[in-house]
N, C-alpha and C positions, 0 to 999 in steps of 0.2 A: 632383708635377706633371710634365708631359710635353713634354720636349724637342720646338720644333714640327718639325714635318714641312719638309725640303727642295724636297722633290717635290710639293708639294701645290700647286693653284693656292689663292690668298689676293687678297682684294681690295687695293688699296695706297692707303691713305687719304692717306699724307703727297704721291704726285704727283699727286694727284683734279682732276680737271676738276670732276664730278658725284659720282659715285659710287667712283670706283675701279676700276671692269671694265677699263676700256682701258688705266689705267695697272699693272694686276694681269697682263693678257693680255701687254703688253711685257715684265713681268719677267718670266711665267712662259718663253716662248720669245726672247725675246731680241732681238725685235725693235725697234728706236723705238718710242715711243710716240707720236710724230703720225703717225708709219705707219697703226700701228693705229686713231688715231682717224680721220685720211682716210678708210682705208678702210672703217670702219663707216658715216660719213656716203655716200661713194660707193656701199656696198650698200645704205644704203637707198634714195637716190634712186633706183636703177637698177631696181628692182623689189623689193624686197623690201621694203617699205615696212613692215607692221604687224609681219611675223616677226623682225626685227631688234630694235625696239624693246620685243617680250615677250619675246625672249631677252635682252639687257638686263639690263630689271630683273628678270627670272628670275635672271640670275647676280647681281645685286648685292642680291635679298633672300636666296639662299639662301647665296652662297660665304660663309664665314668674313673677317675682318678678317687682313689680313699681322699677327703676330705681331711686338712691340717689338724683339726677339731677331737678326731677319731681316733687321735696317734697318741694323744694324753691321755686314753684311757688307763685304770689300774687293771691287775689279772682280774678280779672280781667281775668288776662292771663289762670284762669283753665276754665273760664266759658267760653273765647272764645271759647279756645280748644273742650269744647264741643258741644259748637253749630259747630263747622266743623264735630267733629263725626255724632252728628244730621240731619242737613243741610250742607251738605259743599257746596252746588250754592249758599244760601240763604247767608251763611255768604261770601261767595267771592262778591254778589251782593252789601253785606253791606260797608265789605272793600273798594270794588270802588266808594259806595257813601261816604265814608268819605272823601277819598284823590279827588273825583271831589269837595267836600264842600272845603278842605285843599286846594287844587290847585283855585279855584275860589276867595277863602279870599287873600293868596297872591298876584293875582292878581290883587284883588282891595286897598293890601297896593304899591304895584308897582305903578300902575297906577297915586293914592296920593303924594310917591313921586316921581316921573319925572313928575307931571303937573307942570305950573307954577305959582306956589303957593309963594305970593309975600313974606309972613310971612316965611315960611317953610323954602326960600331962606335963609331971614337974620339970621335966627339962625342956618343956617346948616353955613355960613361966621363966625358968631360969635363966633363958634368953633375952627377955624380954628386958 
């Protein structure tokens, strides 16, 4: 079976008003979800009255169901996920600034210890 997709929009049946659309559309970008539903109710009234509501239930017969898997996420891990939806260069730029920050810190604990650090010596002996 197939690890679900991070990226993908999914409908979110456990925050549902109706169907899930609105509360699928806040996880996918990250925004509130009475955001999102204000402002569907707002678009329709404003004009958009029938295109609104076939897109809708356009996205809620065709999107897929959020995946059980998706629901454990912590805040961290969903806000990433959404900055790749977002920005996916901007977040890969971030991920290699961390691990060059990750890899340069190491660096300078290595470096620490193998100098010849007279103290650092006798208590790495005194373990022994």
């Amino acid at each position: 079976m197939n690890a679900p997709r991070h990226t993908k929009f999914y409908l979110d049946k456990q925050n549902k008003k109706w169907s899930g659309v609105c509360a699928g559309i806040a996880d996918y970008t990250g925004i509130d979800v009475t955001v999102v539903r204000i402002g569907l109710v707002v678009l329709t009234l404003v004009g958009g009255f029938p295109w609104t509501l076939i897109a809708y239930w356009a996205a809620a017969w065709m999107a897929p169901v959020k995946p059980r898997e998706l629901y454990s996420q912590d805040d961290e891990q969903k806000k990433f996920w959404q900055g790749v939806r977002a920005n996916p260069r901007r977040t890969a730029r971030d991920v290699r600034s961390r691990f060059r920050d990750i890899d340069r810190r190491l660096a300078d604990v290595e470096t620490y210890v193998t100098s010849s650090n007279h103290r650092l010596s006798q208590e790495i002996e005194s373990l022994r």
